[in-house]
C-alpha positions as a Python dict, from the first residue, in 0.01 Angstrom:
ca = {
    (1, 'X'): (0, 0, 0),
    (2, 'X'): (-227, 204, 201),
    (3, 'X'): (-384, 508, -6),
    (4, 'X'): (-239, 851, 89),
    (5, 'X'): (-502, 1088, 342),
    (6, 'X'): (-548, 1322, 72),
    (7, 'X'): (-694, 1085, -220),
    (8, 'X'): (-1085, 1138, -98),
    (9, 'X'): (-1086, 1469, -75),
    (10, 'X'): (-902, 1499, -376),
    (11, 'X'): (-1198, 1253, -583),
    (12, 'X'): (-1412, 1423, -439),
    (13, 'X'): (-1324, 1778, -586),
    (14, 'X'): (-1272, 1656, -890),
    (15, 'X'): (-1633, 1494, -858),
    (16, 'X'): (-1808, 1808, -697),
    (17, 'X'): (-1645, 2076, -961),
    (18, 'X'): (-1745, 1836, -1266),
    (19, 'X'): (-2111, 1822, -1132),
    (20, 'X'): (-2135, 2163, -1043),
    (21, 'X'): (-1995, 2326, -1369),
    (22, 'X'): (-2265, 2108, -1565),
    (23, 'X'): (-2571, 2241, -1323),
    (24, 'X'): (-2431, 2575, -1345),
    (25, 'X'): (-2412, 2596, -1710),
    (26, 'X'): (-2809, 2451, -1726),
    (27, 'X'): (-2896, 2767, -1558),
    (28, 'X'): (-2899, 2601, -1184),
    (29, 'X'): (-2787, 2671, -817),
    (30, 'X'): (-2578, 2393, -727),
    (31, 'X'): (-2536, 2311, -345),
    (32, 'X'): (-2242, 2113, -232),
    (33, 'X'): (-2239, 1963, 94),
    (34, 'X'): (-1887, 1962, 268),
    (35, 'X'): (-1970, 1695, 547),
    (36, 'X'): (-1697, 1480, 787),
    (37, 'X'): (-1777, 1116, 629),
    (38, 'X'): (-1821, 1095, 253),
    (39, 'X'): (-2175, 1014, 146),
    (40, 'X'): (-2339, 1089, 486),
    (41, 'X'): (-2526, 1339, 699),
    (42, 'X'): (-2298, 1320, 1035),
    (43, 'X'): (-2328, 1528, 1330),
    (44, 'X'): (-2084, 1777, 1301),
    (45, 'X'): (-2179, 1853, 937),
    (46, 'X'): (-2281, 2262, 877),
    (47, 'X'): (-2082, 2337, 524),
    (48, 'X'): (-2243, 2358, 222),
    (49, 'X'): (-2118, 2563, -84),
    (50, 'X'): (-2325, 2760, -340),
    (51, 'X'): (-2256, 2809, -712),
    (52, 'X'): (-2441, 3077, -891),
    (53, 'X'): (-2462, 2948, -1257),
    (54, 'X'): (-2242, 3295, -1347),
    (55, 'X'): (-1938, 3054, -1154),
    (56, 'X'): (-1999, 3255, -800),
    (57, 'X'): (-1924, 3032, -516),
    (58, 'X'): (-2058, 3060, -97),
    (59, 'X'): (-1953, 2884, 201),
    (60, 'X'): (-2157, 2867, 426),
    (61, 'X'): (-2056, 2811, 768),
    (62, 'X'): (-1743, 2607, 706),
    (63, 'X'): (-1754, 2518, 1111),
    (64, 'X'): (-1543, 2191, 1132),
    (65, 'X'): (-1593, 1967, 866),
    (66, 'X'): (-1392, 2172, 594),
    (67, 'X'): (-1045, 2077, 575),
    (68, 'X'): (-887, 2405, 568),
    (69, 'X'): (-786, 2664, 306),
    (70, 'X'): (-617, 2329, 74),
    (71, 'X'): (-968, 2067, 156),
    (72, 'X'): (-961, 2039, -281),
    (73, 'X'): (-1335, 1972, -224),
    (74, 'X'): (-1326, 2373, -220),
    (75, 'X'): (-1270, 2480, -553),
    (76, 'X'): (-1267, 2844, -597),
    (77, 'X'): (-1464, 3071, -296),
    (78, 'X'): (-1586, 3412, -343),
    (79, 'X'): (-1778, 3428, -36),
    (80, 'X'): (-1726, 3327, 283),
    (81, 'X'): (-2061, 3331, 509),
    (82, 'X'): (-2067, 3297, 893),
    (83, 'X'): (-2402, 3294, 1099),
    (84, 'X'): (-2255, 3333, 1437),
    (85, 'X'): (-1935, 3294, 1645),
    (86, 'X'): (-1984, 2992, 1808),
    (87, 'X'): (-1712, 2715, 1716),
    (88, 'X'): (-1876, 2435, 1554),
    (89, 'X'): (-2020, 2745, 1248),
    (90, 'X'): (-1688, 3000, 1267),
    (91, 'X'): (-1452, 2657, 1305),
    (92, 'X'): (-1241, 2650, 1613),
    (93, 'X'): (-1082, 2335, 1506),
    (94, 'X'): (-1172, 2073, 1201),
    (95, 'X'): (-1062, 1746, 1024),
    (96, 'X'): (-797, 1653, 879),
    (97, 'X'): (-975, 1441, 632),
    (98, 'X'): (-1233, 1302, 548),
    (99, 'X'): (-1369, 965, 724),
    (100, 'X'): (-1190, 962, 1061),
    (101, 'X'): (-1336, 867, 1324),
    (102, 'X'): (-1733, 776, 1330),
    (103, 'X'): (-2085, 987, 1152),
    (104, 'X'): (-2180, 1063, 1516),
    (105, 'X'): (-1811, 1162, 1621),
    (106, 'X'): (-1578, 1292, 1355),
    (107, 'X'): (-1219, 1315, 1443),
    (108, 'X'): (-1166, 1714, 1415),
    (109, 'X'): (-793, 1689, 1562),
    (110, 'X'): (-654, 2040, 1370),
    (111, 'X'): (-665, 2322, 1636),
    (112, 'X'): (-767, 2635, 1439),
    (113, 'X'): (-791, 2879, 1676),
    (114, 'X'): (-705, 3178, 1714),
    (115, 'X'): (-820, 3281, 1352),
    (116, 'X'): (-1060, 3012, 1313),
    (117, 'X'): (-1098, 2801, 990),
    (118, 'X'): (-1382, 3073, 791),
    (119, 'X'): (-1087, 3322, 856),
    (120, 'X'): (-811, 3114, 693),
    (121, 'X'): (-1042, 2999, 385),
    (122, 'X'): (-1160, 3334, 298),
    (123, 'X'): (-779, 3429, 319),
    (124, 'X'): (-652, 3163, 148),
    (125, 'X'): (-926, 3258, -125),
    (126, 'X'): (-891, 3587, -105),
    (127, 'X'): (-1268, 3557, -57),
    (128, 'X'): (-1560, 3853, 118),
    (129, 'X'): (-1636, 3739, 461),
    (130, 'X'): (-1944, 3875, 456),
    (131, 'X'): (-2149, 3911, 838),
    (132, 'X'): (-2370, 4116, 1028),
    (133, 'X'): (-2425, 4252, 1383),
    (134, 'X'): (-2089, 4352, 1476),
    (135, 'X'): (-1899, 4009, 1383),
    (136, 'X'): (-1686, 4236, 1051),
    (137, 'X'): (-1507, 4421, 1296),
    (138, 'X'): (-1370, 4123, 1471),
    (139, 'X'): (-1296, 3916, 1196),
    (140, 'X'): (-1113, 4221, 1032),
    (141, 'X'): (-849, 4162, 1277),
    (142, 'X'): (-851, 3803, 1219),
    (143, 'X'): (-845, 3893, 866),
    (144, 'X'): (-515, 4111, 910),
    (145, 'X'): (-357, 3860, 1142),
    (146, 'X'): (-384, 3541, 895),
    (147, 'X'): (-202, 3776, 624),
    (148, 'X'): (-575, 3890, 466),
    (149, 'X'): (-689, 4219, 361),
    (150, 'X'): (-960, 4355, 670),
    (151, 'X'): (-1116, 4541, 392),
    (152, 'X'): (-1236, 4187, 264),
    (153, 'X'): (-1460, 4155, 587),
    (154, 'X'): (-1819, 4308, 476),
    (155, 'X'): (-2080, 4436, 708),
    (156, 'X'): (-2426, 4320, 585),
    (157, 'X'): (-2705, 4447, 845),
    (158, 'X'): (-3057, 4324, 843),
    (159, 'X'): (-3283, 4553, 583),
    (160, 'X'): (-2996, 4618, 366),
    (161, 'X'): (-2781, 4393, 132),
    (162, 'X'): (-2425, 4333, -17),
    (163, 'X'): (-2400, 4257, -405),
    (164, 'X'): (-2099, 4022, -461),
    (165, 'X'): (-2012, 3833, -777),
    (166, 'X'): (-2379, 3868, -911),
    (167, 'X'): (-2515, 3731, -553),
    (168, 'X'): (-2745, 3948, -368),
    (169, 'X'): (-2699, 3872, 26),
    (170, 'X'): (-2884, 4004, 331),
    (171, 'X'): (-2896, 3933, 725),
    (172, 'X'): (-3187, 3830, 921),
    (173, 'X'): (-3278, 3818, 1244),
    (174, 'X'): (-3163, 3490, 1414),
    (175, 'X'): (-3287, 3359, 1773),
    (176, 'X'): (-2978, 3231, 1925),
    (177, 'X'): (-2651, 3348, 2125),
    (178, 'X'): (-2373, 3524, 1999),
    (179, 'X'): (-2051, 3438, 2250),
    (180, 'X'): (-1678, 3425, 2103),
    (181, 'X'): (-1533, 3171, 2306),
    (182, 'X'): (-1210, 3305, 2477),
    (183, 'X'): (-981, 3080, 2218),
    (184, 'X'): (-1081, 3331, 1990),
    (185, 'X'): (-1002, 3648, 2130),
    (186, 'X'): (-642, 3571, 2289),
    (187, 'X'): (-398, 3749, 2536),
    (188, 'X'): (-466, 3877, 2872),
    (189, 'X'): (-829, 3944, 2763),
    (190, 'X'): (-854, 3575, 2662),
    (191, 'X'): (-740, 3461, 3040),
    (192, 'X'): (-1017, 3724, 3221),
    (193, 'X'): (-1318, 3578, 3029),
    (194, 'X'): (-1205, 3233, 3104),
    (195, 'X'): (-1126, 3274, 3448),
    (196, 'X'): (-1454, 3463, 3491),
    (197, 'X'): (-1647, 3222, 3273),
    (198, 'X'): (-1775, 3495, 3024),
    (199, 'X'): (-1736, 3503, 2653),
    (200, 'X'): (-1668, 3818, 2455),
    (201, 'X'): (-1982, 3920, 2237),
    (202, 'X'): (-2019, 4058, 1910),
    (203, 'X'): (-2391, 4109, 1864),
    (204, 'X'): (-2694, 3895, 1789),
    (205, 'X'): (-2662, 3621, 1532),
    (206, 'X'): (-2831, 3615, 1167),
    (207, 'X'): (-2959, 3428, 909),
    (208, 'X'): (-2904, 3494, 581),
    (209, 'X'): (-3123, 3536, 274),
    (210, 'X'): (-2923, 3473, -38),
    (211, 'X'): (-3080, 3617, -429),
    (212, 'X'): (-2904, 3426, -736),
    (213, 'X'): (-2825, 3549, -1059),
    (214, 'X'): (-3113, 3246, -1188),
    (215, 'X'): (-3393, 3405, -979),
    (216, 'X'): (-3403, 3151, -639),
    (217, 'X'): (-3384, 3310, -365),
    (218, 'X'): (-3289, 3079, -31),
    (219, 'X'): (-3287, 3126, 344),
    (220, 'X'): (-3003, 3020, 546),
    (221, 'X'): (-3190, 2974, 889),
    (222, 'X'): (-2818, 3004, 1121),
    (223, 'X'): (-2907, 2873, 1471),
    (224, 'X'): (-3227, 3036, 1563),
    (225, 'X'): (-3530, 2920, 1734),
    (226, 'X'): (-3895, 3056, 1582),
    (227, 'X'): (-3904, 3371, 1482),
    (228, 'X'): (-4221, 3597, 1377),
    (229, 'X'): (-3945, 3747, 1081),
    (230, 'X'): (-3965, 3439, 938),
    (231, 'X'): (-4327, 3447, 826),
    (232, 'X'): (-4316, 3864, 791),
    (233, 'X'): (-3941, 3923, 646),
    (234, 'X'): (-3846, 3567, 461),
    (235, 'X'): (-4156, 3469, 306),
    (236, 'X'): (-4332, 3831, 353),
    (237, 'X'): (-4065, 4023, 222),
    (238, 'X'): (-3811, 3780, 26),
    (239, 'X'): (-4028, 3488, -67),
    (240, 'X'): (-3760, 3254, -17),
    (241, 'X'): (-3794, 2911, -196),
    (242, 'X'): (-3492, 2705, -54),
    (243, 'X'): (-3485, 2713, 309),
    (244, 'X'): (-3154, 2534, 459),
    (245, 'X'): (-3307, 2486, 786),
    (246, 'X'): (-3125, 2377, 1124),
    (247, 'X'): (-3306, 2104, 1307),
    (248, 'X'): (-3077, 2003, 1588),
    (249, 'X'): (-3247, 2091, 1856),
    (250, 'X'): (-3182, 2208, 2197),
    (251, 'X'): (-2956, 2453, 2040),
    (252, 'X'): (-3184, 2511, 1798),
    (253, 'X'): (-3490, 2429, 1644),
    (254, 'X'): (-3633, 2052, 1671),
    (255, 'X'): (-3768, 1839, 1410),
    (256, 'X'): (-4096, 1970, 1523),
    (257, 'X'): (-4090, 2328, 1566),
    (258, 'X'): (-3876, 2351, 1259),
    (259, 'X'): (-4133, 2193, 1075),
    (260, 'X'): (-4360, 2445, 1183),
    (261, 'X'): (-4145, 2675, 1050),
    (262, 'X'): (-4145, 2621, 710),
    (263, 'X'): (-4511, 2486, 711),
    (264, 'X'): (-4686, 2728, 834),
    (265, 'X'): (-4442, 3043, 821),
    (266, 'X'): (-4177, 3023, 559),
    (267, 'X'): (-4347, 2772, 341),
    (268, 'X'): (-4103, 2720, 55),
    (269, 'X'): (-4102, 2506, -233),
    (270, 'X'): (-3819, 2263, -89),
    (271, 'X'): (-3556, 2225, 176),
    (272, 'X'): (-3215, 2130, 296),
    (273, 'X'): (-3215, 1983, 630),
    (274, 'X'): (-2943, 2136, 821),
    (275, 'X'): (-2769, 2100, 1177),
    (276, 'X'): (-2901, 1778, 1278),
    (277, 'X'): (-2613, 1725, 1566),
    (278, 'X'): (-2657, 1353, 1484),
    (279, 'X'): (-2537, 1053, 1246),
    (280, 'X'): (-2859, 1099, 1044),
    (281, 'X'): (-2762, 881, 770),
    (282, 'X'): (-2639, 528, 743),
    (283, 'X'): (-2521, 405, 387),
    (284, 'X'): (-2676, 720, 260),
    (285, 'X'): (-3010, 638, 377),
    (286, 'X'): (-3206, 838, 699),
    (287, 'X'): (-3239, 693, 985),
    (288, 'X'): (-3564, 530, 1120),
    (289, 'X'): (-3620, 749, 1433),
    (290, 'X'): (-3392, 990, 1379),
    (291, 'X'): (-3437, 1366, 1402),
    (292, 'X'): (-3401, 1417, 1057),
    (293, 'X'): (-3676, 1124, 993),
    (294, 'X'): (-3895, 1313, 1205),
    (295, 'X'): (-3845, 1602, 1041),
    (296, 'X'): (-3891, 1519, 696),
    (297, 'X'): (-4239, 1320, 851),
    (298, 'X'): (-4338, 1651, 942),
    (299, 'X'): (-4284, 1864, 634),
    (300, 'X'): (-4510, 1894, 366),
    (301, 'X'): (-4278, 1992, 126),
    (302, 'X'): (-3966, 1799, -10),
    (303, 'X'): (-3672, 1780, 217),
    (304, 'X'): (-3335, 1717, 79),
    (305, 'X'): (-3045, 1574, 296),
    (306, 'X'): (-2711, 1700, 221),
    (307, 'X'): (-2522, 1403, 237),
    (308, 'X'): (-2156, 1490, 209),
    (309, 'X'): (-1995, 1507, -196),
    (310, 'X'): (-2327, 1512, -344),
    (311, 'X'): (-2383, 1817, -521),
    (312, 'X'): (-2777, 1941, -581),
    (313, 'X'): (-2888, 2124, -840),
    (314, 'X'): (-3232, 2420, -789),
    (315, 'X'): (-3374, 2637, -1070),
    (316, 'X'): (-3490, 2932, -999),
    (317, 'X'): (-3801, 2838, -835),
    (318, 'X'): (-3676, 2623, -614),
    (319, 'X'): (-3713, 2270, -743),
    (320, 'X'): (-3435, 2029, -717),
    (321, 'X'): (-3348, 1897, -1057),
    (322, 'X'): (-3055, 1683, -985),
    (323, 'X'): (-2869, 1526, -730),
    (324, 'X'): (-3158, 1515, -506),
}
């Protein structure tokens, strides 16, 4: 008898939350990686979840890889985190489950527009959605229209911070667009953008920088491109000493320039490669070739891959102690 859809997922929270409540209680960030294909680094992969070691849990950008509000590989969320609007970070649709489909083209068959699938997790959760720019207004309503409180969606701007569950979080500047695709915004509005082929926009897109209760502090890079804040606000300013860093390319920075990134600008003590937009891994193992290859070639620090269920454990100055 075939095993039911759900039995994955469901091993694999069990798996996640047993690993994570051990780092947590060692005094460690754990990092979860919420990917399409179990044990990989697949294209479409963006979510990864945070544990403070005082039980706080992040997702960020649950894009389309998260199986909704009931993916068990959850666990508890107090904080929801979206870099921008665009549908593969906010989630316009998502899987089912894990493992359909292939690394380089997930099966992401659940339509979760007009909400998206950050909205109905920090619902469901009962979670902050915490943003910048002018993203809390928008997803107030979306808030209020999934059954959610709007008061739950928290403006961050850049130079000032939000305190939630004993995690400090801040916006930076990100170089990138900012469009909410007409699925989004609905109605007769909806039908003018698309007919003129516009999007609706909500201001610039951010990074985040993220302070735990253990001392690390970590950059979430959000699509971006180089940016001078990086060397002046992140490392200047924050010292960050986990950078999750996107290295997609075209949409975003390239093995290369994202290397020069954290080399020369950012220069933290390790890193999670991020937003490859490939099937990095195969078996678990990188790619020869690959971007991510190329990338971790380039860096001069260690890079960690998130490969989908594992969950990595960072002390406060950044070193990964487990899991890596």
């Amino acid at each position: 008898m075939p095993r039911p859809t759900s039995t994955p997922l469901l091993a694999a929270g069990i798996s996640l939350l047993c690993a994570s409540t051990l780092a947590g209680a060692a005094g460690h960030v754990t990092v979860t990686a919420l990917g399409s294909h179990d044990g990989e680094f697949c294209r479409a992969d963006r979510a990864l979840v945070f544990e403070d070691p005082n039980g706080t849990r992040v997702l960020y950008d649950a894009g389309r890889t998260v199986a909704g509000a009931a993916d068990p590989r959850l666990g508890k969320i107090d904080i929801v985190l979206v870099s921008h609007m665009h549908g593969d970070h906010l989630g316009d649709k998502r899987i089912e489950t894990t493992g359909k489909g292939s690394c380089a083209a997930p099966e992401t068959p659940v339509d979760a527009t007009p909400n998206s699938n950050s909205v109905e997790i920090a619902v469901a959760s009962k979670a902050k959605l915490v943003t910048g720019s002018e993203m809390p207004r928008f997803l107030a309503t979306k808030m209020q229209a999934a059954g959610g409180d709007p008061k739950d969606s928290v403006l961050v701007r850049f130079g000032a911070s939000q305190v939630v569950g004993g995690v400090a979080i801040t916006t930076v500047p990100a170089a990138h667009s900012n469009g909410v695709a007409p699925e989004f915004v609905g109605g007769k509005l909806a039908e003018l953008l698309e007919a003129s082929g516009l999007t609706a926009y909500v201001g610039p897109p951010t990074g985040y920088v993220l302070t735990f209760s253990n001392g690390l502090i970590v950059y979430l890079s959000g699509d971006t491109g180089i940016t001078a804040e990086q060397d002046s606000v992140v490392r200047g300013h924050y010292a960050a000493e986990l950078a999750v860093m996107n290295i997609g390319d075209t949409y975003t920075t390239g093995p290369t320039e994202a290397a020069y990134v954290v080399n020369q600008l950012i220069k933290p003590t390790s890193i999670i490669a991020s937003h490859a937009n490939e099937a990095a891994t195969q078996d678990g193992k990188v790619v020869a070739g690959s971007r991510t290859a190329r990338f971790i070639e380039a860096s001069q620090m260690p890079v960690h891959i998130p490969l989908s269920g594992t969950t990595m454990a960072f002390d406060g100055g950044g070193q990964c102690v487990t899991g890596c």
